[in-house]
C-alpha positions as CSV (number, residue, x, y, z in Angstrom):
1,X,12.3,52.7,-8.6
2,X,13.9,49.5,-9.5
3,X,12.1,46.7,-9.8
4,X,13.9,42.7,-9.9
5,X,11.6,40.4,-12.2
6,X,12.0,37.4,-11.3
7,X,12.2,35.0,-14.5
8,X,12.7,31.4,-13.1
9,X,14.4,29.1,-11.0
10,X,15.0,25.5,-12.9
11,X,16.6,22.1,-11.2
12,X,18.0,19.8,-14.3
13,X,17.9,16.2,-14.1
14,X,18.2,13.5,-16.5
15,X,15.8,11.8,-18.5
16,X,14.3,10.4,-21.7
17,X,11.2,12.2,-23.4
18,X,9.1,12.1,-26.3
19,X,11.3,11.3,-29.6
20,X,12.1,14.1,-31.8
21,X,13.1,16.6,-29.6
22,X,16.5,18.5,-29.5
23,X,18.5,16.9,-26.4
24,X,19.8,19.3,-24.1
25,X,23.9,17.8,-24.0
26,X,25.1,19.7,-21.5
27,X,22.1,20.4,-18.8
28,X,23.9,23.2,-17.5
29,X,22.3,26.0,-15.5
30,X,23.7,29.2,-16.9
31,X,26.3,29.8,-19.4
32,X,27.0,26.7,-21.3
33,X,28.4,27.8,-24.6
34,X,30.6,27.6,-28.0
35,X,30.0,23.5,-28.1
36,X,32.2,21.4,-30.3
37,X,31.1,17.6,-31.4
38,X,33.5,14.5,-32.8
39,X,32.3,11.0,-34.1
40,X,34.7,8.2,-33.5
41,X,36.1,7.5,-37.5
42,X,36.8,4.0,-36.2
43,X,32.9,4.0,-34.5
44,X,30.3,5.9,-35.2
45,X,28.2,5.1,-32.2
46,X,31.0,6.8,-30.3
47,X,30.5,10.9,-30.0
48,X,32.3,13.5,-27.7
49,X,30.7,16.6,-27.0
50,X,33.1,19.8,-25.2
51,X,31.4,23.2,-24.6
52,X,32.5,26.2,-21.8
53,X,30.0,25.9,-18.9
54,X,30.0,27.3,-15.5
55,X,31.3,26.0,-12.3
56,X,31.1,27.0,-9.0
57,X,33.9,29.3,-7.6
58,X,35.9,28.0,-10.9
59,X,34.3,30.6,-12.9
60,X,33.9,28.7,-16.8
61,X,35.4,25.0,-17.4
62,X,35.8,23.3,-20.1
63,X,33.4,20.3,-19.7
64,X,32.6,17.3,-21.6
65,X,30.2,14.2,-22.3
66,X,30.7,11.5,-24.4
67,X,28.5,8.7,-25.8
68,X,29.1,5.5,-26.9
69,X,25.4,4.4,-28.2
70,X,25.2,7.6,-30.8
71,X,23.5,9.5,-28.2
72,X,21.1,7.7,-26.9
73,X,22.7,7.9,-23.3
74,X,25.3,10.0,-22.1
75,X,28.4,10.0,-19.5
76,X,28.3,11.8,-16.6
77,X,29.9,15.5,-17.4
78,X,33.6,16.1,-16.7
79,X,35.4,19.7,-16.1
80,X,39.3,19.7,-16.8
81,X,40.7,21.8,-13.9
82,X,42.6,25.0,-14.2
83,X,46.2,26.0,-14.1
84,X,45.7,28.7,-11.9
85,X,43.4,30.2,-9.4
86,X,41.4,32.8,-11.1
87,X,41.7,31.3,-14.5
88,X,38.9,30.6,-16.7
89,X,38.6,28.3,-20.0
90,X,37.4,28.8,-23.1
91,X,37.1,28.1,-27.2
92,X,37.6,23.9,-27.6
93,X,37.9,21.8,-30.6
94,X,37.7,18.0,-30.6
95,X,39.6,15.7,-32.9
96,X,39.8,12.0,-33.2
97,X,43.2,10.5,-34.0
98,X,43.7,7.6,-36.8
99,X,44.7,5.4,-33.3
100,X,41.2,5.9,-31.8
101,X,42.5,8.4,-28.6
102,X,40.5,11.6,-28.8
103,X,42.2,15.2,-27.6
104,X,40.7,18.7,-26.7
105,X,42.3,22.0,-27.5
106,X,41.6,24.8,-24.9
107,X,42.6,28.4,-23.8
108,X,43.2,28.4,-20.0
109,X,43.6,32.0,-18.7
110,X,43.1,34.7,-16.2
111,X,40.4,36.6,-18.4
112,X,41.1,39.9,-15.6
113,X,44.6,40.4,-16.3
114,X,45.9,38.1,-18.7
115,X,48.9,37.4,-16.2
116,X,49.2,33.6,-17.6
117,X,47.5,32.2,-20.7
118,X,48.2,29.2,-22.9
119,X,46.9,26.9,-25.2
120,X,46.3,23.7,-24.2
121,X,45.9,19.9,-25.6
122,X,44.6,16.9,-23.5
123,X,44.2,13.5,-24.5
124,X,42.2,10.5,-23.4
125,X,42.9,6.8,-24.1
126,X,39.7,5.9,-22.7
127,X,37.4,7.6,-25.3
128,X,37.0,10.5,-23.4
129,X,36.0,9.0,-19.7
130,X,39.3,10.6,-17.9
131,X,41.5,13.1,-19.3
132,X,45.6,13.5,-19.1
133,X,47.4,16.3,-18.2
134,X,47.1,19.2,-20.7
135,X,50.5,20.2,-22.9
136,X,51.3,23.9,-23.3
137,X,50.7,24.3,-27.2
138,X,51.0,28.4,-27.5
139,X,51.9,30.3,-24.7
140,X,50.9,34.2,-24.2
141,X,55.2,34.4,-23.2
142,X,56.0,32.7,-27.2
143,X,54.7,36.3,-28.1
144,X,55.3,39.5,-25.6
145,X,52.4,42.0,-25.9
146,X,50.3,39.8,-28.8
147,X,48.2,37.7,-26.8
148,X,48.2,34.9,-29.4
149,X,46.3,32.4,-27.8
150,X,42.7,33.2,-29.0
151,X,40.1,30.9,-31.0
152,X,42.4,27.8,-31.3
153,X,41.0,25.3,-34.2
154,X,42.8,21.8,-33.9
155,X,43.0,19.5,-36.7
156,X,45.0,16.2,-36.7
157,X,46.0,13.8,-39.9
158,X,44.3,10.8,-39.9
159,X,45.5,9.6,-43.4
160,X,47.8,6.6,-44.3
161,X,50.6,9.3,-45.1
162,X,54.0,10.3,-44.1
163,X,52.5,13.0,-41.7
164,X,49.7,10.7,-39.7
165,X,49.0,11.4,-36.6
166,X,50.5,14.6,-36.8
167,X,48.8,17.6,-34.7
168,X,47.8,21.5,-35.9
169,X,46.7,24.2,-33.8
170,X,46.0,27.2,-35.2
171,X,45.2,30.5,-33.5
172,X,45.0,34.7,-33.5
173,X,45.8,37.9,-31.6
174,X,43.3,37.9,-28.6
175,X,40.9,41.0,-28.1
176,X,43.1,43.4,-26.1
177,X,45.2,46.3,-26.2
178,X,47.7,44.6,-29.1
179,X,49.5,46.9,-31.7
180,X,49.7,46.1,-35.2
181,X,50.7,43.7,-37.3
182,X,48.1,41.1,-36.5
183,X,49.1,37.8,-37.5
184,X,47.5,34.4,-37.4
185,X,49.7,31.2,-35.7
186,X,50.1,27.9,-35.9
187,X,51.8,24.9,-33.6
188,X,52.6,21.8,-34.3
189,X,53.1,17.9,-32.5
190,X,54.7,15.1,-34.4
191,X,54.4,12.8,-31.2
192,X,51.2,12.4,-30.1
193,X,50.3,15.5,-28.2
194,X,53.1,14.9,-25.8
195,X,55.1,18.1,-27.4
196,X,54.2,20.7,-29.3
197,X,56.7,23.1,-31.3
198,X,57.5,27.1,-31.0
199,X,54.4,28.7,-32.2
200,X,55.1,30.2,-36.1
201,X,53.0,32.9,-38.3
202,X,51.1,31.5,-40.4
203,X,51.4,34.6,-42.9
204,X,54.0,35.9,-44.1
205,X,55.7,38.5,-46.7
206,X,53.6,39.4,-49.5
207,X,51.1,37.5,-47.5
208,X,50.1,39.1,-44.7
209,X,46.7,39.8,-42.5
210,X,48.1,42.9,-41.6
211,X,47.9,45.9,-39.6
212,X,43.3,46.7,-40.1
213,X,41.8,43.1,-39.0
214,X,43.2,42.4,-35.7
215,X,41.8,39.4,-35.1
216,X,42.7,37.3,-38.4
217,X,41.6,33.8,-37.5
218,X,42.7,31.3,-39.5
219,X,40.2,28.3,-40.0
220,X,42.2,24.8,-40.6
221,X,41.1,21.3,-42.9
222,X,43.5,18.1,-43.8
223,X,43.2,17.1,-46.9
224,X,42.6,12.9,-47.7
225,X,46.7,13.1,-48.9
226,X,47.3,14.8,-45.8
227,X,47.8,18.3,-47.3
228,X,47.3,20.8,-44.4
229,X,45.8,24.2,-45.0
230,X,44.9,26.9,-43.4
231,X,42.7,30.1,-44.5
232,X,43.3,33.6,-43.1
233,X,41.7,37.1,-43.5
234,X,43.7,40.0,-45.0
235,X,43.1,43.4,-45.8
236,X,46.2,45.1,-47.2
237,X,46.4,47.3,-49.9
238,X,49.8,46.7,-51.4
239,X,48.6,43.0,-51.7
240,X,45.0,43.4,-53.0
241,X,42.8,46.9,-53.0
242,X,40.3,44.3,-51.6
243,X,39.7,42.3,-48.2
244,X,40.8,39.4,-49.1
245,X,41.1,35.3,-48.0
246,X,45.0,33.9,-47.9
247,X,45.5,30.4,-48.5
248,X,48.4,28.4,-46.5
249,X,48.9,24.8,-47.1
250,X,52.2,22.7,-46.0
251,X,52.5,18.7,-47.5
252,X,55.3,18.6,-45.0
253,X,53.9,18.5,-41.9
254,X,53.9,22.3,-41.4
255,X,57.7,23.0,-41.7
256,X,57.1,24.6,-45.1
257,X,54.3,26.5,-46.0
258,X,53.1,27.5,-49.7
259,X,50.5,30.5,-49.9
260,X,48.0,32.0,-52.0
261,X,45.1,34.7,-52.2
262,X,42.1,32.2,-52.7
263,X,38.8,35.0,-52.5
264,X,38.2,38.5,-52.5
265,X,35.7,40.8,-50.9
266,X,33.8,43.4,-52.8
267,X,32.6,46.8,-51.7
268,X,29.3,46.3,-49.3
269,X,29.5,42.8,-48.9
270,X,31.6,42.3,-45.6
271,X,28.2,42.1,-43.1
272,X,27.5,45.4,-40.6
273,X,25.8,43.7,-38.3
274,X,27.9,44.1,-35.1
275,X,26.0,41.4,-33.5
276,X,26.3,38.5,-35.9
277,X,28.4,35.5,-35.9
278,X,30.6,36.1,-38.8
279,X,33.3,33.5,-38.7
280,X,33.9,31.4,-42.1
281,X,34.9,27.6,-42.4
282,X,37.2,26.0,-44.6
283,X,36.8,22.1,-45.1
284,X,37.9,19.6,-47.2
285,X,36.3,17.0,-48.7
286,X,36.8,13.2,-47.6
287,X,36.1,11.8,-51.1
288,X,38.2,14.0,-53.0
289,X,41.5,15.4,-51.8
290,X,41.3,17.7,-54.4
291,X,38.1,19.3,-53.3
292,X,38.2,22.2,-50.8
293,X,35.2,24.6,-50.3
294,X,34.6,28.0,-47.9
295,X,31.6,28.5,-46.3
296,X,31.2,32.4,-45.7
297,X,28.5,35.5,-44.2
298,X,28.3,37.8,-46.5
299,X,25.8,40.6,-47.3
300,X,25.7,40.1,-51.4
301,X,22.2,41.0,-51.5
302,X,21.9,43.7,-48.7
303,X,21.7,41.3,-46.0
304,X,23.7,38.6,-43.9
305,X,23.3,34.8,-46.2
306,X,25.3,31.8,-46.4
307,X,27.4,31.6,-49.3
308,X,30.1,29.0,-50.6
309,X,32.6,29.0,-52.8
310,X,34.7,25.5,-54.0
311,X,37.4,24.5,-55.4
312,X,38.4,21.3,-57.4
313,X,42.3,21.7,-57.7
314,X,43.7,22.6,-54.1
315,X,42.6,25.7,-54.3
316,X,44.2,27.1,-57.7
317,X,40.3,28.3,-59.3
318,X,37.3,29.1,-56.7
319,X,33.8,28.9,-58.0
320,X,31.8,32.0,-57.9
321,X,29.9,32.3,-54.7
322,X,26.6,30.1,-54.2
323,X,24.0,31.3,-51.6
324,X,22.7,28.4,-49.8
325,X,19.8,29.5,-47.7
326,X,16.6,29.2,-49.7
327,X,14.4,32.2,-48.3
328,X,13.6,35.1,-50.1
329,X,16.2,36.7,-51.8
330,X,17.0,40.1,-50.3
331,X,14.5,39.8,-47.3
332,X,16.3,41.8,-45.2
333,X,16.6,38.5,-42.8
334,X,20.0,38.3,-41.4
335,X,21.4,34.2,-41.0
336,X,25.0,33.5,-39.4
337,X,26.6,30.8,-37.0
338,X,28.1,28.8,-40.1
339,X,29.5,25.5,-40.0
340,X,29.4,22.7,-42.7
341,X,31.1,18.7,-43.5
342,X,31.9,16.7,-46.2
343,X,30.9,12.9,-45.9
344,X,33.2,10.0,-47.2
345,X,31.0,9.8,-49.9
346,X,31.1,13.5,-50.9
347,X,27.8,14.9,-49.3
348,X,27.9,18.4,-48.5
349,X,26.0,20.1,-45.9
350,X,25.8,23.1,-44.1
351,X,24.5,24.3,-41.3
352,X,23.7,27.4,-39.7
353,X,21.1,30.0,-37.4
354,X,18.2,31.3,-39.5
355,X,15.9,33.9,-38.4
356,X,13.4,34.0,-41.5
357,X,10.8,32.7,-39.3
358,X,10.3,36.5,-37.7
359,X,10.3,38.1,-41.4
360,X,12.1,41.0,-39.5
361,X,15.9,42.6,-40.1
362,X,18.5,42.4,-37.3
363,X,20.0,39.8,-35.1
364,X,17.7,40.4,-32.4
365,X,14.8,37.2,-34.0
366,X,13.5,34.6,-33.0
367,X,15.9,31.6,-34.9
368,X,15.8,28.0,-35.7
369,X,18.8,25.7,-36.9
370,X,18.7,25.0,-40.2
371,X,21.2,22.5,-42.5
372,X,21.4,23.0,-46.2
373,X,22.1,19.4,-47.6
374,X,23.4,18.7,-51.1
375,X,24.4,15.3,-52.1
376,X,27.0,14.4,-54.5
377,X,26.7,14.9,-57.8
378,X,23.8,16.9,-57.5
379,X,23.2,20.8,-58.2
380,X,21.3,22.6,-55.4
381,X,21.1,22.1,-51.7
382,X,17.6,21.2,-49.5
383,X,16.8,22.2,-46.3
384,X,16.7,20.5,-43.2
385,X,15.4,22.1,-40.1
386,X,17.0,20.9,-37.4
387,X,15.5,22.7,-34.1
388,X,12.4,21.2,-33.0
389,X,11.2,24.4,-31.5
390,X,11.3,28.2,-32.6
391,X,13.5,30.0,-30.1
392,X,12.9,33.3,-28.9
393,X,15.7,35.5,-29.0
394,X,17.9,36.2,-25.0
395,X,19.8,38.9,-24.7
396,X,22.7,36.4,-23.5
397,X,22.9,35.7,-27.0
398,X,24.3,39.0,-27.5
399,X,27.4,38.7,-25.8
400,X,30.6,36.9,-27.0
401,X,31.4,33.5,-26.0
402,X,28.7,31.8,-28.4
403,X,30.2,32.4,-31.5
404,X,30.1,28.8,-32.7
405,X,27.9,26.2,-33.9
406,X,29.6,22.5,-34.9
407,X,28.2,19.9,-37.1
408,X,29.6,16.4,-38.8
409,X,28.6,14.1,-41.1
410,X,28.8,10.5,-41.3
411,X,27.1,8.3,-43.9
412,X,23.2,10.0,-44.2
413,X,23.8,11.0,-40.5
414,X,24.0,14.5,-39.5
415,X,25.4,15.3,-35.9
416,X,25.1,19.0,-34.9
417,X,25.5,20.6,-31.3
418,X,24.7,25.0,-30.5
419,X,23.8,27.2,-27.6
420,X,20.7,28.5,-27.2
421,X,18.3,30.1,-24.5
422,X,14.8,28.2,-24.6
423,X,15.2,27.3,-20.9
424,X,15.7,30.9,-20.4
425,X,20.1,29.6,-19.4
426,X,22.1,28.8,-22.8
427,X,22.7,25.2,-22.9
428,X,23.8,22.9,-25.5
429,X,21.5,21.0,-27.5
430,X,22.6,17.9,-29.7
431,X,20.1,16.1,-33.0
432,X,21.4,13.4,-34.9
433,X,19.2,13.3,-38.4
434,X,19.2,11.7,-41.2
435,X,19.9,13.7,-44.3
436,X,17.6,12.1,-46.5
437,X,14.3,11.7,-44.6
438,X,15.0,14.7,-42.1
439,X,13.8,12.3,-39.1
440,X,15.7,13.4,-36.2
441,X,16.0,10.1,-34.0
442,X,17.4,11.5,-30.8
443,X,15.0,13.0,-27.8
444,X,15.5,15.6,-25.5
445,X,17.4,14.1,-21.9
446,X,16.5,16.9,-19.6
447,X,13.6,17.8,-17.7
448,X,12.8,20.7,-15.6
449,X,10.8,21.1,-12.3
450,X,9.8,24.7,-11.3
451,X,10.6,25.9,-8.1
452,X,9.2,28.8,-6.1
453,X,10.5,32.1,-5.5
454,X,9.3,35.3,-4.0
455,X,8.3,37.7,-4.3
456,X,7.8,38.3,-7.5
457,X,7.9,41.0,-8.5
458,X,10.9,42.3,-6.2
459,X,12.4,45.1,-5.2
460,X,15.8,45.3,-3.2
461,X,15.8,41.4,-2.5
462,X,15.0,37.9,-3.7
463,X,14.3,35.0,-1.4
464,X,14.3,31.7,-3.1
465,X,12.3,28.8,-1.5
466,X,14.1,25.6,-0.4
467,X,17.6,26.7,0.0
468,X,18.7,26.1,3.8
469,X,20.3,28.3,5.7
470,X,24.0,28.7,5.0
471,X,24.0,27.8,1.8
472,X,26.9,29.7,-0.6
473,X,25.7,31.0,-3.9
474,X,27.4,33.3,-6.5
475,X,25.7,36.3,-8.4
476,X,26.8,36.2,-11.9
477,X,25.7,39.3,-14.3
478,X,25.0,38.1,-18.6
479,X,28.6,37.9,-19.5
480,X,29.8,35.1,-16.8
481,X,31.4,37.8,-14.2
482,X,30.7,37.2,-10.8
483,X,29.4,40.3,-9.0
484,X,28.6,39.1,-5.6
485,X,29.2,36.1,-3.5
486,X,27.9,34.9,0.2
487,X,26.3,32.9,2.1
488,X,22.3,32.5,1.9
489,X,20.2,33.3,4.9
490,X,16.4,34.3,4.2
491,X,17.4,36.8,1.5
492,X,19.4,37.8,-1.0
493,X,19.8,41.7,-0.8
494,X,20.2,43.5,-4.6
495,X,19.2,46.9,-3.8
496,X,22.4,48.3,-5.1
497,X,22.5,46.2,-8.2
498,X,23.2,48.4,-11.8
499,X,20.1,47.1,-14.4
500,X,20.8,44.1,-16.1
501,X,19.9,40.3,-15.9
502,X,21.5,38.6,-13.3
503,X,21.7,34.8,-12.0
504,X,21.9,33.6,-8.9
505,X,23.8,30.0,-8.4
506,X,23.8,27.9,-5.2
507,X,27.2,25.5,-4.7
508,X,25.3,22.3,-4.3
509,X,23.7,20.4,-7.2
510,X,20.3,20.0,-5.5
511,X,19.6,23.8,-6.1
512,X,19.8,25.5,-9.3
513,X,19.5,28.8,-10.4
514,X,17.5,32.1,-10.3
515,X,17.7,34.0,-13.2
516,X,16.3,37.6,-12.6
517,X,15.8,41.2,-13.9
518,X,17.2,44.8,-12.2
519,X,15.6,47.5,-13.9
């Protein structure tokens, strides 16, 4: 017999708690995932925060908050709408331009058939209050059959050079039916955002990702001369008998681009883990312009660590790889979600998910957050850790869509955002810490007030107390897609529900969600 545990029922509102605490950014209700964060250059009080989140009967959004007192108190959330009905968002990046106007970069598509698709920038003047109409950047049409509008990264040139201002977007093949070669892309604005140029490959002959990853995402940095580059992965054989990282850099704006094979992959180190965040990070550093370093998952030592490798000549020599996580060496404990900064003053640190807490193998822990902090001119990193709670692993977890952590640094200030599940829904959660003294000087700005629902256990139905008669709600199952809509009158009837975790969402902001088991 099937049985429908019912987990819990939560109603979000806003306010201040006890200091020290994570703060819960985006106070969503379900699926509030793969955050991105930017602090104002010109004003470092200033931060914008963009995650995917649900909304009702609009599927996932792309919402954002924005502060202007560091994070003390935050703007009511905004969605940007959809091109289409049926369309969902996804995957945004935030960057600050040297003028102060802040932009998003977005995929808007129909996730079911992948009729229409683009890439998207908006921009706000307004430091992130309202929001312009989005430009077309990439287009699923600029490439029949490709689908190359996944994972855009965004990266604008703030410098005093001949290329300030000027806008990159890179992306890669999406996760469908797409015939090899695989290539990564990259689009370009010299005016603001208002146009963006016909989508190029970022490889190219002798250079390519080839025909065995087919997803090759390029991660992008601007150098402090405004040198762009972009890294790549590649695995073919005529190039290198290894996996291997490609370098692409342009001094021009992107019309030319030079390339280069930067790091190479040895037998048994590319991690096996099918469930782990594996993306790396390229960034450059804001004291030195010729100082890049990649921040990579790899299983050296027979398990999943953090690992970096720098260079201090634009990328002509790499260092050999430094693992940056200070637990046991070959533990079997598997750490991923990278991300990493440099300061203006040459401070390094890097962030990421770290499950040494359980002791046990596999990506199915218990995990904190943890940043590895190295100052300049010193040798070895500290630790920071940056949850204030440990959190018990959710199987939403396992499912794509949270593949992304994002952290900067400013001054001795670390700002991070990431997903996770300790209020049994994935929101975003937000410190702001000093790097020195570890104090995290932001508190948590949610609470949340249990409401009943019965029975509990239940089979074939759930009745929630409190909702009124009439009221619509949507059944989502763990990856976002709705399964059954209605109207609620007594009951909600689930008797012919597959196993599974389901959530139940109610179209009015006074009622929350259920979030319940079929087995």
């Amino acid at each position: 017999m099937k049985y429908l545990f019912l987990l819990s029922l939560f109603w979000y509102g806003l306010a201040n708690l006890n200091a020290q605490q994570n703060q819960n950014v985006s106070q969503g209700l379900v699926f509030d995932r793969e955050p991105y964060l930017a602090v104002d250059p010109q004003n470092s009080q200033h931060i914008v925060v963009a995650w995917m989140g649900y909304k009702f009967n609009e599927l996932v959004v792309i919402k954002t908050r924005n502060s202007t007192d560091g994070g003390d108190t935050w703007s009511t959330t905004q969605s940007i709408p959809h091109f289409a009905s049926g369309n969902q968002s996804a995957d945004p990046s935030i960057q600050f331009d040297h003028l102060g106007n802040v932009y998003i970069c977005y995929i808007d598509y129909n996730n079911a058939t992948m009729s229409n698709g683009a890439i998207y920038v908006t921009k706000s003047t307004d430091g992130g209050n309202t929001w312009n109409t989005p430009v077309e950047v990439i287009s699923i049409a600029d490439c029949p059959n490709k689908y190359c509008i996944d994972r855009p990264w965004m990266e604008i040139d703030r410098t005093n050079g001949p290329n300030q201002g000027t806008i990159y977007v890179t992306s890669m093949n999406a996760d469908r039916n797409v015939s090899p070669p695989y290539n990564p892309y990259l689009s370009v604005s010299t005016d603001g955002g208002a146009s963006f140029q016909t989508p190029r490959y970022l490889d190219t002959i002798n250079y390519l990702a080839g025909d065995d990853i087919d997803q090759p995402m390029p991660t992008p940095a601007i150098g402090t001369d405004g040198t762009f580059y972009a890294v790549y992965p590649s695995y073919v054989t005529a190039q290198s008998l290894y996996a291997t990282l490609i370098m692409a850099s342009s001094t021009d704006g992107g019309n030319t681009l030079d390339h280069k094979f930067i790091l190479y992959g040895g037998s048994g180190t590319a991690v096996t883990d099918p469930l782990a965040k594996k993306a790396s990070l390229l960034i450059t550093d804001d004291h030195n312009s010729d100082h890049l370093a990649m921040i990579i998952l790899a299983q050296y030592n027979g398990d999943a660590d953090i690992f970096l490798s720098e260079t201090y000549d634009k990328g002509q020599n790499w260092s050999t790889m430094e693992r940056v996580n200070q637990d046991v060496v070959s533990n079997g404990v598997l750490q991923d979600l990278v991300w990493g900064d440099f300061n203006a003053d040459g401070d390094l640190v890097i962030t990421w998910r770290d499950r040494r807490v359980s002791g046990n193998a596999g990506y199915e822990q218990p995990t904190e957050i943890f940043a590895g902090v190295r100052l300049k001119d010193t040798a070895s990193f500290h630790e920071i850790t940056l949850t204030d709670q440990i959190i018990a692993h959710d199987t939403i977890l396992n499912g794509k869509g949270n593949d992304f952590m994002c952290a900067e640094l400013i001054g001795d200030t670390l700002y991070a955002v990431w997903g996770d599940a300790r209020a049994s829904s994935l929101n975003i959660y937000m410190v702001k810490t000093n790097i020195i003294d570890g104090v995290i000087s932001l508190s948590t700005v949610h609470e949340t007030k249990m409401v009943n629902a019965f029975p509990n256990p239940a089979t074939d139905y759930i009745r929630i107390e409190g909702v009124p008669a009439g009221e619509k709600f949507a059944i989502l199952d763990i990856n976002g897609k709705t399964v059954k809509t209605g109207s609620y009158y007594n009951h909600i009837d689930v008797n012919d529900f597959k196993s599974g975790v389901y959530f139940v969402l109610f179209s009015t902001e006074q009622h929350a969600v259920v979030r319940f088991v079929v087995e």
